[in-house]
N, C-alpha and C positions, 0 to 999 in steps of 0.2 A: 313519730310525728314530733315537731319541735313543739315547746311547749305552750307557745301562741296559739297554735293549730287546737288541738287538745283544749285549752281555753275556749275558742270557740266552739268547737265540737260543742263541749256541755252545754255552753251557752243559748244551743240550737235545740235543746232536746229537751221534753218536756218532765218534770219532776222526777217521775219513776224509772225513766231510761237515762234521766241526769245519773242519779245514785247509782246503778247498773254500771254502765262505763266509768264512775269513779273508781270503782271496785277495781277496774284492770290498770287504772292507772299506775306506774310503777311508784313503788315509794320515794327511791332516789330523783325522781321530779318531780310528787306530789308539791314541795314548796315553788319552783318555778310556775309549775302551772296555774296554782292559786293567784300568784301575785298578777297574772292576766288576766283575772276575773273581774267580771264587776264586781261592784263590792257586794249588791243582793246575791248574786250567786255563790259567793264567796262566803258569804255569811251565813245562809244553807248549810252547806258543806262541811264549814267550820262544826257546827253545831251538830256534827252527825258523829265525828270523828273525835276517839279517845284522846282521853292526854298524851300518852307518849308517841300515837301518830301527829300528833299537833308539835311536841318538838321535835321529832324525825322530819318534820316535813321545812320547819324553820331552821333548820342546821346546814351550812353551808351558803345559804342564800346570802347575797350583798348585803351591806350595812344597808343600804339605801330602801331596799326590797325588802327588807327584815325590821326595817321601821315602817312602812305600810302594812306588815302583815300583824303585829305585835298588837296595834291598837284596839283590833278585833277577837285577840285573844283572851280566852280567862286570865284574872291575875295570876290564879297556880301554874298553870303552864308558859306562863308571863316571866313568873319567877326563875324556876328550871331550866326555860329556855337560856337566862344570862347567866346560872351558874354551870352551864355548859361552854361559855367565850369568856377567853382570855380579858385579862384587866386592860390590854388596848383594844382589844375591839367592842370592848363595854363602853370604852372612856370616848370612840367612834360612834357608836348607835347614842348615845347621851348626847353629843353632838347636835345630829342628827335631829334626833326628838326635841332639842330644844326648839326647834322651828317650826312655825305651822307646814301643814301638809301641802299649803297650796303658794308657796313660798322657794326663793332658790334655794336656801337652806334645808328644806324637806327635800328638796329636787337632788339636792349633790351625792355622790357618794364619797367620803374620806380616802377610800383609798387610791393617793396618787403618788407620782415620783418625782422628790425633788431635787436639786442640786445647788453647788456652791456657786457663785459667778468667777469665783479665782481659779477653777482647779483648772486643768486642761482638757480636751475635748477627749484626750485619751485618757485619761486618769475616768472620765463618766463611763466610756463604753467598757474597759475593764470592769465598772461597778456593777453597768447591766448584765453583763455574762456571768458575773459571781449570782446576781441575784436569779437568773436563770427565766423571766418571763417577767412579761410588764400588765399590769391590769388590764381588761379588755376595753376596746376602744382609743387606745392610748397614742392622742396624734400629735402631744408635745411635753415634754417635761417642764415642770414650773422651777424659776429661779428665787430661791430664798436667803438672807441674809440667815447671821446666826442664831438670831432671834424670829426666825421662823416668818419673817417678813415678805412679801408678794414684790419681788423686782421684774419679774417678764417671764416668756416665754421662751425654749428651746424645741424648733420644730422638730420632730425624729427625722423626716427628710436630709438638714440640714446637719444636725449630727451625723448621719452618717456618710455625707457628701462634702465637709469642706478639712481643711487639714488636721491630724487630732492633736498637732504639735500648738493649735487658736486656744486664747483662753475662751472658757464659756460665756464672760461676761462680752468679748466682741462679737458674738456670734446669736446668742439671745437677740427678743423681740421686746423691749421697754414699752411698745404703743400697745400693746394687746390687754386691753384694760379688763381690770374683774368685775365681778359680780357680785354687790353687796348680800347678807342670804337675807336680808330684811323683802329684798326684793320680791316681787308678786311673779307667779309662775307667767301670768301673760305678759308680762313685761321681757323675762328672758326668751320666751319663744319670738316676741319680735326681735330682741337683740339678736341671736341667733341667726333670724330670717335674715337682719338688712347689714348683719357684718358677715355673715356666710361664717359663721364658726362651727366645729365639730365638737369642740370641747370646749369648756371656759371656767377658769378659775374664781372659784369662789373666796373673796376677800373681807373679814372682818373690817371694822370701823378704827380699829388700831393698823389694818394693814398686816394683821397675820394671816397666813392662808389655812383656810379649813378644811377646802377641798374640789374638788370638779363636778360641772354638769356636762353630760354629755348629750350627742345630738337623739341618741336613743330615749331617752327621757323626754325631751324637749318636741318629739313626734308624739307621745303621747298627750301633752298637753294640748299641740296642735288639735290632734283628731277630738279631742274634751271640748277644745271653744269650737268647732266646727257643727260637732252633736248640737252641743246647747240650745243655740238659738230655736232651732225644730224643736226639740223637745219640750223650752220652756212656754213656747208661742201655745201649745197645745196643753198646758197646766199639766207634763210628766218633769220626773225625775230623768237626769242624765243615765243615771244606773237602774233605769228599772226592768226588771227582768220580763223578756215579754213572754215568759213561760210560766209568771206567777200565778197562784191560783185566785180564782174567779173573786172569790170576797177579798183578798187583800187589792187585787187591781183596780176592784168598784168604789173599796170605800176610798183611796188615792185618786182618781178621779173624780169626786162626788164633791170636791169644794169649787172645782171651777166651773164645774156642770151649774151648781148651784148660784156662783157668781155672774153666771152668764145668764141661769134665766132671770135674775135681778135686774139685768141689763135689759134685757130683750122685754121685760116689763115694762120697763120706763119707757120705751118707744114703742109698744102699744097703747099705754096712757096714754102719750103724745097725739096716737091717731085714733084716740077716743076722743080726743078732745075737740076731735073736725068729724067724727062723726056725719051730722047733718049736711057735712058740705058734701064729702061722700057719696052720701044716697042721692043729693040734687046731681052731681056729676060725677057719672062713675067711670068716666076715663081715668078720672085721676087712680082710682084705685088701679087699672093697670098699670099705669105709668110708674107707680111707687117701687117695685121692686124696680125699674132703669134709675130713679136716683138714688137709689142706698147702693146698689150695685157700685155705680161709676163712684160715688163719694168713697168708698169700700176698698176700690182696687188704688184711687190715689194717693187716699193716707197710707196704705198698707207700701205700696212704693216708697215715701218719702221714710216712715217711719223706720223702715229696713235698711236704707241707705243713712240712715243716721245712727243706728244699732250700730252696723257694721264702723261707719265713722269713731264712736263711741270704743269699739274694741279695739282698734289700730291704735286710737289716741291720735288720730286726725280733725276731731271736733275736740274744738274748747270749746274756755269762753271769749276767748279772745275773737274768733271765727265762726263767733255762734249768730252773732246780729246778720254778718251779712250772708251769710248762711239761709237763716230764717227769710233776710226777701228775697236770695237767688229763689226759694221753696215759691213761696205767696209767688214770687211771678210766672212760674212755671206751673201751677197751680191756677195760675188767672190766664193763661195762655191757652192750656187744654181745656178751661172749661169754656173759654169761649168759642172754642173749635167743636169741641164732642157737645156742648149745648146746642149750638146750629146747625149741626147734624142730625141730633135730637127731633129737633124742633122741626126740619122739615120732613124726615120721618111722622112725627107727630100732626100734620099737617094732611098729608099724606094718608094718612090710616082716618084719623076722624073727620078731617075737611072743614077745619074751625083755625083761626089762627089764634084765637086767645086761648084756647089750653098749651096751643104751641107755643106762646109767648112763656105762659107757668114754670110750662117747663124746663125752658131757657133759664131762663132767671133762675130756676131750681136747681138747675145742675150748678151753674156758674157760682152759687152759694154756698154748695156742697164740696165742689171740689176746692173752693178757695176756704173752708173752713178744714178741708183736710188735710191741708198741706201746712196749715197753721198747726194743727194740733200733731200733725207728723212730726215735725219739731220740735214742739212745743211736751208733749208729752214726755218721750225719751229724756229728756232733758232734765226734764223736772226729776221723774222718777228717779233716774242719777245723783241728782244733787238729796233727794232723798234716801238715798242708799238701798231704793229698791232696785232690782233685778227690771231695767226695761225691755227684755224680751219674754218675760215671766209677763207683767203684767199691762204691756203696752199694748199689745194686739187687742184686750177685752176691751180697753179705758176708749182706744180708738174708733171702737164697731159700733159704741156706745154712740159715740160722739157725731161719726157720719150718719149713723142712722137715725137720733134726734133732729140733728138740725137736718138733715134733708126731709125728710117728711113734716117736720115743723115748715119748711120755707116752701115746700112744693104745696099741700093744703092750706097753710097760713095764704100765701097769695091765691092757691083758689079761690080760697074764703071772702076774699076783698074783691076779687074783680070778676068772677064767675060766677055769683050767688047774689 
């Protein structure tokens, strides 16, 4: 099995049969397959396994791969591990680790191949044949001054299709611009997406080159913002192992359980607070779950199209005002369509037009309060530096669910009572 495969295999299996098939794992891909893991599974694992299978298993693995694995290592086998690699591939993984994890810099690997812009096209391929194999993935050589500087790209296509008699510097790509490693890992996966790259050069702030990302890395961060959003809407982790045992799953769940019945208090107050109007008219209380409902499904609409806006980097603030009334007006458009729907349903079933009027009114209030705070929310929480798929869904359900049962009893209260 490739060691993707393997990776998920354990990832599917639950603690005791995890351990079991790690046992058959062979040792010469124990390190590939870990670096596939989540990191909770990986973390198990870790901690099951001796020292000297900890540096057997990081031996061989990418600079790249060998700086993910490293962090979760004890320092002794931390140690051992780099007095087993050469003083370049030390001075490589230092690199590396310079960079946060979620950064182009954590994303690149060092090992790439570069060339002069003067020599000739034939002077490079006799280089490649003495060197005998190229790093994997390897879909362009990088042009460098002598001073290790980022001048362009040389397609391998193109190397080996135009005369070898060309120097390299006519035959390079000067537009194929790098990637600083300050950079944030979602900002390379859109670069990647809207330049259609395979590989791409990683460029220091002086203009020397550090090293490459390639499109295999860049799929992985993909399928990470894909997960996220699910996972944080639901108060989990990206990495949680859904085979963990019972008390560590409960007590990682138990602060948004908690946060949420906080919520869902405050909008029982709300319809403690009409009470009395309630028991005079108890249509309203069926009608209350149709406007938490409808106010429920339009913020949750807006607020996810604004997430997703938010990830791309298609919402500023430049396009955030008129953003905000495209929402408010499509927002005032359905409620006053699914209100008068409502409402002759409501008409319909009780035979009164003034609760069917409430109701109207009650949607139209709801839905145009949730398309404000669909916006409105995301936004904030951003400029706050929270996580708005972490904690916009609660703030939101809060929000439709107050003011719609505030607006739906509140006008009971006045004109049915």
């Amino acid at each position: 099995m490739h060691p993707a495969e393997t990776a998920l295999l354990l990832e599917s299996l639950p603690p005791a049969q995890r351990a079991l098939v790690w046992e058959l794992v062979g040792r010469e891909v124990q390190g590939d397959v870990l670096v596939e893991l989540s990191e909770e599974v990986r973390s198990e694992l870790l901690a099951d396994m001796p020292p000297h299978e900890l540096v057997a298993a990081a031996e061989g693995l990418a600079v790249d791969d060998l700086a993910d694995l490293l962090a979760e290592l004890p320092e002794a086998v931390t140690r051992q591990v780099l007095r087993t690699m050469d003083q370049q591939d030390r001075d490589r993984l230092s690199t590396v680790l310079a960079f946060p994890e979620d950064s182009a810099g954590g994303l690149m690997n060092t090992d790439t191949v570069t060339v002069r812009p003067d020599v000739p096209v034939e002077v490079v391929l006799r280089y490649l044949r003495m060197r005998g194999e190229l790093p994997e993935r390897t879909d362009c050589l990088f042009v460098v001054d002598r001073n290790d500087r980022y001048l362009g790209a040389l397609p391998v296509t193109r190397l080996l299709t135009v005369d070898p008699d060309r120097i390299v510097s006519s035959e390079m790509d000067p537009e194929v611009a790098p990637i600083l490693p300050a950079t944030a890992a979602a900002e390379v996966a859109r670069l990647f997406e809207t330049r259609d790259l395979l590989s791409a050069a990683v460029v220091a702030e002086d203009g020397r080159l550090l090293g490459r990302i390639t499109v295999d890395d860049v799929v992985d961060v993909v399928r990470e913002q894909a997960e996220h959003p699910a996972f944080a809407a639901a108060g989990l982790e990206d990495e949680d192992d859904v085979f963990a045992g019972v008390r560590r799953s409960a007590r990682r769940r138990a602060l948004w359980l908690g946060i949420n019945l906080l919520t869902a208090l405050l909008a029982s107050w709300v319809v403690g607070l009409f009470e009395a109007t309630i028991e005079k008219v108890v249509a309203l209380a069926v009608l209350m779950p149709v406007v938490a409902s409808m106010g429920g499904i339009a913020g949750t609409q807006t607020v996810t199209l604004i997430i997703r806006g938010i990830a791309l980097g298609q919402v500023q603030p430049s396009n955030a005002r008129w953003l905000f009334f495209k929402e408010l007006s499509v927002g005032a458009l359905n409620g006053l369509v699914w209100a008068a729907a409502v409402a002759v349903a409501t008409w319909l079933w009780f035979g009164t037009w003034d609760v069917a009027a409430v109701i109207f009114a009650a949607i139209v209030i709801n839905l145009v309060a949730a398309s404000i705070a669909g916006v409105l929310i995301p936004l904030t929480l951003k400029r706050l530096r929270i996580d708005p798929a972490l904690a916009g869904g609660v703030i939101l359900t809060t929000v439709t669910d107050v003011v719609g049962f505030a607006a739906l009893l509140g006008l009971g209260a006045l004109f049915l009572t």
